[in-house]
Each structure stands twice: as C-alpha cells, then as structure tokens.
C-alpha positions in Angstrom: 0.0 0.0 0.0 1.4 3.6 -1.3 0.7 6.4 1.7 1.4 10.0 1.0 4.4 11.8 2.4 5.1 15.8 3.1 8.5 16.3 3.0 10.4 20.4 3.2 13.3 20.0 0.8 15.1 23.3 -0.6 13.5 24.6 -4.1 16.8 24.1 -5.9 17.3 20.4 -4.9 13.7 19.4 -5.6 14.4 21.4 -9.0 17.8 19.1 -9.9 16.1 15.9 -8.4 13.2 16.1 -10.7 15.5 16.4 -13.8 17.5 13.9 -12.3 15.0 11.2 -12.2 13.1 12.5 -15.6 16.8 11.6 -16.8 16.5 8.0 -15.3 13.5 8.0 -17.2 11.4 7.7 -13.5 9.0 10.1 -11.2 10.8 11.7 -8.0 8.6 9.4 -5.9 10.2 6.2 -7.3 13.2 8.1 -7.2 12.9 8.5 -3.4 11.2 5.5 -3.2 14.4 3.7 -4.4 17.0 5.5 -2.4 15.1 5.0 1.0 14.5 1.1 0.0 18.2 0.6 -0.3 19.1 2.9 2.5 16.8 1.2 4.8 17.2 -2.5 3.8 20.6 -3.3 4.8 20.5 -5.5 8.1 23.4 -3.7 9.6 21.9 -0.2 9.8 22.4 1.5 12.7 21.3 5.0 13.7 23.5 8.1 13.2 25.6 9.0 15.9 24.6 11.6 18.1 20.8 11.0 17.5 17.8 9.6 20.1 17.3 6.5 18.7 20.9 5.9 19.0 21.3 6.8 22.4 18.4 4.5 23.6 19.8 1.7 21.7 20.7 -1.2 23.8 19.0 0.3 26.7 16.2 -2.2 26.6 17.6 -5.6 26.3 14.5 -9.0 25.4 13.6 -11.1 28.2 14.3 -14.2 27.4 13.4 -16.2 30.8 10.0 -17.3 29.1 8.6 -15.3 32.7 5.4 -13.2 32.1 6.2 -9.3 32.8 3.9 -9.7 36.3 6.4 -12.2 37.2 9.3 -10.5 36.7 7.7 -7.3 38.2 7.2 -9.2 40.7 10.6 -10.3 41.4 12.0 -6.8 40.3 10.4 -6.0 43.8 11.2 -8.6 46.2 15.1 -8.0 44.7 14.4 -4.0 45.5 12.9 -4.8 48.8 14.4 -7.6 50.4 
C-alpha cells in the first residue's frame, strides 16, 4: 500500500532531483522510493551518531526467561525490597 508523504526539501534540490529522475526515465517518488528502500534494507543499519534513537539503543535488552512481565515485576520487587 502507497501512503502519501510531506517532506520540506530546498527549491533548488527538488528542481535538480526532478530532472534527475526525468533523466532516469522515472517520477521523484520512485526516485525517493528507491533511495530510502536501499538505504533502509541493509541489516546492519544503525542510527547516526549523536541521534535519540541511537542513544536508547541497547537500553532495553528482550527477556528471554520465558517469565510473564507480572512475574518478573514481581521479582524486580522482592530484589528491591528484600
């Protein structure tokens, strides 16, 4: 499914990027289309340096003790309070 995006780009670069992908013989939504597909789909993508997302990665690691989150809410207070 296609959803509509807003995006605030400078008038000169939206100028260049449209004859850029007339030139490629495409529309500047495929031509976005196809950059952000092969930015995004590489496994190893991390987020920049500096940013929220990559200061809060890590900071949240999977349970994997198979224990519902009552549980170990449970036991995150009998380990605070005991």
């Amino acid at each position: 499914m296609k959803k509509k995006l807003t995006l605030v780009i400078d008038d000169e670069v939206i100028e260049r990027a449209k004859r850029h992908a007339r030139s490629q013989g495409s529309s500047l939504s495929e031509l976005i289309e196809t950059y952000l597909t092969e930015q995004t789909s590489d496994d190893s993508w991390s987020p920049p340096a500096g940013s929220v997302m990559a200061r809060l990665t890590g900071a949240i690691t999977p349970d994997s003790s198979g224990k519902s989150d009552d549980e170990r809410r449970q036991q995150a207070l009998r380990e605070k309070y005991d």
